[in-house]
Structures are given as structure tokens and as C-alpha cells.
Backbone as a ProteinNet text record, in pm:
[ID]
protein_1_A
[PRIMARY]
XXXXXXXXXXXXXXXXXXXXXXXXXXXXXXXXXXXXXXXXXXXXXXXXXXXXXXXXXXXXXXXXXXXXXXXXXXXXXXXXXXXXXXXXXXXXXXXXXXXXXXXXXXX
[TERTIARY]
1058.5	945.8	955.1	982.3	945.8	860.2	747.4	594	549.3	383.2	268.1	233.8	242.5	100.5	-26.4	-90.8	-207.5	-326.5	-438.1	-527.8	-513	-471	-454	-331.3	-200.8	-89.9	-127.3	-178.1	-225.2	-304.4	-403.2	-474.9	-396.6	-342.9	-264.7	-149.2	-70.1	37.4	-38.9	-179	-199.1	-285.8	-296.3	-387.2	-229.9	-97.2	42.5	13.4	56.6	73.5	-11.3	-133.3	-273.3	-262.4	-272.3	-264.8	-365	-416.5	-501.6	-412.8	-293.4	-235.8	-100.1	-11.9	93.6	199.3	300.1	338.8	392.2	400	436.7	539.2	581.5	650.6	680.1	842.2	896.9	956	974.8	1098.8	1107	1215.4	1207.5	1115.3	1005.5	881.3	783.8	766.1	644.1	659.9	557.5	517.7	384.8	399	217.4	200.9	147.9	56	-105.8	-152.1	-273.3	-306.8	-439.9	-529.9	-660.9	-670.6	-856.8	-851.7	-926	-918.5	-1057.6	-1009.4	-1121.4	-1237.9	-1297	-1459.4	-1442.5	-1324.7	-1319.5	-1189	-1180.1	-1085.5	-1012.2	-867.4	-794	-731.6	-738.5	-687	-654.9	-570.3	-515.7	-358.6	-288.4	-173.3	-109.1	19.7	135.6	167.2	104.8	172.2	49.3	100.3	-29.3	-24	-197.8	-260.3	-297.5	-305.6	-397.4	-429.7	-570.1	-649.4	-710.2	-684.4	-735.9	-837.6	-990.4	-1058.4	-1016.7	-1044.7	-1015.5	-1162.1	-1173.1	-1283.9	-1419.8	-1523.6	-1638.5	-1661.3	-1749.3	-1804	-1835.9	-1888.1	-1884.5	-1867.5	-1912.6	-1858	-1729.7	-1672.7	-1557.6	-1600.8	-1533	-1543.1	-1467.1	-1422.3	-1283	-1335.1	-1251.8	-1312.6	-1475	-1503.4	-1685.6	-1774.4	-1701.8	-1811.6	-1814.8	-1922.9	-1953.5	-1992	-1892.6	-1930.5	-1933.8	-1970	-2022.2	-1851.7	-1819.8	-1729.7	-1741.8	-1645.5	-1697	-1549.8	-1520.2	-1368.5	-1333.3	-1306.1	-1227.6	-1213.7	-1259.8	-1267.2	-1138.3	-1114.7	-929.9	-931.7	-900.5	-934.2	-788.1	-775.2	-634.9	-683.7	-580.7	-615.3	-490.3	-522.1	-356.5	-345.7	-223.6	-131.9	-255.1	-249.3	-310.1	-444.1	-510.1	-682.6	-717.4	-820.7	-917.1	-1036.3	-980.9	-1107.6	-1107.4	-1200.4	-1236.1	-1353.3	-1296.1	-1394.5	-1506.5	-1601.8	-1725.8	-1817.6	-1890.9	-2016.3	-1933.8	-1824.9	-1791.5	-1795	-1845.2	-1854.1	-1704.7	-1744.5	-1620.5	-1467.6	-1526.7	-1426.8	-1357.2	-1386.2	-1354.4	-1203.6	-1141.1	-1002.7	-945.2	-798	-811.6	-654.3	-579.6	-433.3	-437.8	-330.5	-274.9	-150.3	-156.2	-14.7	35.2	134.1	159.9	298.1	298	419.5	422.2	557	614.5	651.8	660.1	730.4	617.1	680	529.8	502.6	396.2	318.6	296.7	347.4	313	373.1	435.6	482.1	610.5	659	791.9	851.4	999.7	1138.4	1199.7
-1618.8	-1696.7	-1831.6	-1953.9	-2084.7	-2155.6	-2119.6	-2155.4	-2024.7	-2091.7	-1984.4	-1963.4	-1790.7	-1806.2	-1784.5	-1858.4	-1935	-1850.3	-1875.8	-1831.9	-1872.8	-1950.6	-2073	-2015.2	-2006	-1931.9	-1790.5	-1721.2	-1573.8	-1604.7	-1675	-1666.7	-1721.1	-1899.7	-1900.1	-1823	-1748.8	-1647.3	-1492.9	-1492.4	-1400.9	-1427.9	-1538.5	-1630.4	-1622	-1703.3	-1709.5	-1555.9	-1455.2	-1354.7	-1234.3	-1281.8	-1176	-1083	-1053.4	-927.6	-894.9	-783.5	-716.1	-765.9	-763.3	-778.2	-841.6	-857.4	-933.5	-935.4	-917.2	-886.9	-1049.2	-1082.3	-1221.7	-1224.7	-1077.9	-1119.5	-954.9	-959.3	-779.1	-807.8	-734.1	-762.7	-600.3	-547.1	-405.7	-294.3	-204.5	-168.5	-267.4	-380.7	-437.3	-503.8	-508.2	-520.9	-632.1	-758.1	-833.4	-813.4	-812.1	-795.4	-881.2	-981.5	-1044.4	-930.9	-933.7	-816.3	-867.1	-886.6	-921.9	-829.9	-702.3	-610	-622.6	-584.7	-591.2	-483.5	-498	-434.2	-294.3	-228.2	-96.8	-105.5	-66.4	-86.4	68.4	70.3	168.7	202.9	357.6	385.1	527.4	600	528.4	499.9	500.8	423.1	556.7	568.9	641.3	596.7	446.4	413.9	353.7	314.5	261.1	147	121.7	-26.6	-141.3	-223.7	-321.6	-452.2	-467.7	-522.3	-629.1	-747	-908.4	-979.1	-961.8	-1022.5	-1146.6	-1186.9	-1373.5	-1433.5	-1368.9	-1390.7	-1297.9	-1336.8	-1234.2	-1137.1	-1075.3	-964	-829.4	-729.7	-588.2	-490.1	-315.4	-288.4	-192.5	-128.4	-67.8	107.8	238.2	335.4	416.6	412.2	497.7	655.1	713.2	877.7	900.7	824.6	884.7	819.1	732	624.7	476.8	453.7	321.1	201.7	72.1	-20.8	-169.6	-265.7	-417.5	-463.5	-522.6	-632.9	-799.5	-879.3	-1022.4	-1077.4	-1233.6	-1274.5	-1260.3	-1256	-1259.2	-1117.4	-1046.4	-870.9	-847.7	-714.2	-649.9	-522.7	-453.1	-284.4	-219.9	-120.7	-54.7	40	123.3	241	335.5	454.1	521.2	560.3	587.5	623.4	765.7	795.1	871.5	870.8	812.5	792.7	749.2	859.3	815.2	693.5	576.8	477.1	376.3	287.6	195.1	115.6	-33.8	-111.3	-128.5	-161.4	-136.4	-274.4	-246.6	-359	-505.4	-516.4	-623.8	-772.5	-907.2	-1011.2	-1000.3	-1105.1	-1133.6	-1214.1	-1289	-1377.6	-1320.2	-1171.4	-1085.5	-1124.9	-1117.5	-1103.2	-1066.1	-971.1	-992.2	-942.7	-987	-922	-816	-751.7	-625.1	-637	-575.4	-514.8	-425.6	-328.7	-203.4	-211.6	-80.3	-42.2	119.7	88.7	270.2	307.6	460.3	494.9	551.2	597.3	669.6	857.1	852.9	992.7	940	780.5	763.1	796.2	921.2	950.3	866.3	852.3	767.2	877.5	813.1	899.7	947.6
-178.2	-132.9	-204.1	-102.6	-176.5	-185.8	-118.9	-149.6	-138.4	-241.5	-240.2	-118.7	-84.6	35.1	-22	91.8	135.8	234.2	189.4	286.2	413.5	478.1	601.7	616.8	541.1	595.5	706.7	595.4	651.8	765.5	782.6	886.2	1037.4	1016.5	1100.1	1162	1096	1087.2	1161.2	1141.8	1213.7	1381.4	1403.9	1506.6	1618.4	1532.5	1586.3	1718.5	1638.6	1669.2	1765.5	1770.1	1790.5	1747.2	1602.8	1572.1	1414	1397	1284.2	1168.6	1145.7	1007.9	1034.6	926	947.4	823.5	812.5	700.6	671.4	523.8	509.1	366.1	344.7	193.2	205.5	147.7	124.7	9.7	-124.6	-178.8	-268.1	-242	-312.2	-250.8	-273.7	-234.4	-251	-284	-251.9	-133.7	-38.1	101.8	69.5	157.7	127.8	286.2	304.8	439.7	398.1	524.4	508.3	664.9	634.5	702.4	809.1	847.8	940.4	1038.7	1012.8	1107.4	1171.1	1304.9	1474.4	1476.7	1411.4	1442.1	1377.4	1337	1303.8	1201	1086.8	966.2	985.8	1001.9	1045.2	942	865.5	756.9	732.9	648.4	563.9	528.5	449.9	422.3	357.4	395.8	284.6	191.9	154.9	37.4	-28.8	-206.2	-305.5	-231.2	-237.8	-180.1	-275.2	-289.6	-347.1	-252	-224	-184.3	-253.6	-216.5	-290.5	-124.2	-159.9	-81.2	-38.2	66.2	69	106.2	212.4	338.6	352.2	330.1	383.6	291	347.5	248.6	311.6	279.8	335.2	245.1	256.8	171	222.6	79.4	76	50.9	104	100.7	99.2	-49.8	-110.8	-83.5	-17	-77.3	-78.8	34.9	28.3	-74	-178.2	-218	-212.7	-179.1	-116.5	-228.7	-214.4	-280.7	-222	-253.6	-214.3	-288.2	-146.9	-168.3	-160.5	-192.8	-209.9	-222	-148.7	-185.3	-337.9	-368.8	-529.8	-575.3	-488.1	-533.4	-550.7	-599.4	-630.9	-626.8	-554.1	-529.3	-503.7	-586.1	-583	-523.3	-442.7	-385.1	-402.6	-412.5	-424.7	-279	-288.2	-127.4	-80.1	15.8	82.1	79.7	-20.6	-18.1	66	207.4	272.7	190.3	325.4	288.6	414.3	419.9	504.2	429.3	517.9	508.4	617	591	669.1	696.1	739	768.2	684.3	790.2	773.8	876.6	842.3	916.9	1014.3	1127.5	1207.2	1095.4	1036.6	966.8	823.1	800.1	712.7	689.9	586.4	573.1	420.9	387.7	299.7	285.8	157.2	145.4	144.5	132.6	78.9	52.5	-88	-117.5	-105.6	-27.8	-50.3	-179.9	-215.7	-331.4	-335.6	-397.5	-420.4	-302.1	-322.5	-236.8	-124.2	33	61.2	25.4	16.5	-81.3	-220.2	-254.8	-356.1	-470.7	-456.1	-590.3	-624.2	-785.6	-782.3	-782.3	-713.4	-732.1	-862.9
[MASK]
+++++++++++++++++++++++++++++++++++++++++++++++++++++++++++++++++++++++++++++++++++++++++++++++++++++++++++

């Protein structure tokens, strides 16, 4: 990567395309993906997550408990944890990192 991405990267990069997410960076197991998902947050992942708010607010619901999100938030999730984001605005958006392997466990 020879520049930072950008909030405006991710968003344009996903406007390009019409699509919920978009991957913008691989190297090894880490995966970045920028995210603005359509009225319903689709989950979950085979692999560990981490989540960096950008956009909007709403909350988050790891495993059945519910918390208030905000841009600057940082939420790890491990591989297979049922969760979703919820009562979220239209202009919601936010990274993700995936890593490891999927099931999570290392080799």
C-alpha cells in the first residue's frame, strides 16, 4: 500500500462498484474490507474481526449483548461470534479487518 486509506477512498471504492463492502488491502491473513451495509447487517464471519467505526452510529450485538456505537469505536470480534449491527443511520460505515485463519484458531 502506497497511500493511507481514506474514508472517501472506501466510500468512493464502494459507490464505484454498488456493493455492501469492498475489499481494499490483503497482505498475509490480514484482509481490510470498508463496510456500509443495506438496511440489514449480514453476519457472521469464519474469521477474527476488527471493526473501526467511520460513519454514524447504532448499536452493536455481540452474542446477545447490546451496546452504543460511535465513529472512533474499535470492536474485536472472534471468528464465529454471532453479531450484528443494528438501528443503524443510512450513511453508517465502517472498516473491517479480518485475520487468522478461518475457525479462528492458529495453525
Amino acid at each position: 500500500m502506497n497511500q493511507p486509506l481514506s474514508l472517501a477512498t472506501g466510500l468512493l471504492a464502494l459507490q464505484r462498484h454498488s456493493a455492501e463492502f469492498i475489499n481494499l488491502f490483503a497482505h498475509g491473513s490480514l484482509v481490510v474490507d470498508f463496510y456500509k451495509p443495506d438496511r440489514v447487517d449480514k453476519q457472521p464471519h469464519p474469521r477474527h474481526e476488527v471493526y473501526i467505526i467511520t460513519n454514524g452510529t447504532g448499536t452493536f450485538d455481540p452474542a446477545g449483548c447490546q451496546m452504543a456505537v460511535k465513529p472512533g469505536d474499535l470492536l474485536v470480534v472472534p471468528a464465529g461470534t454471532d453479531h450484528r449491527f443494528r438501528h443503524f443511520p443510512d450513511d453508517f460505515a465502517t472498516w473491517v479487518l479480518f485475520y487468522g485463519p478461518d475457525g479462528g484458531k492458529e495453525a
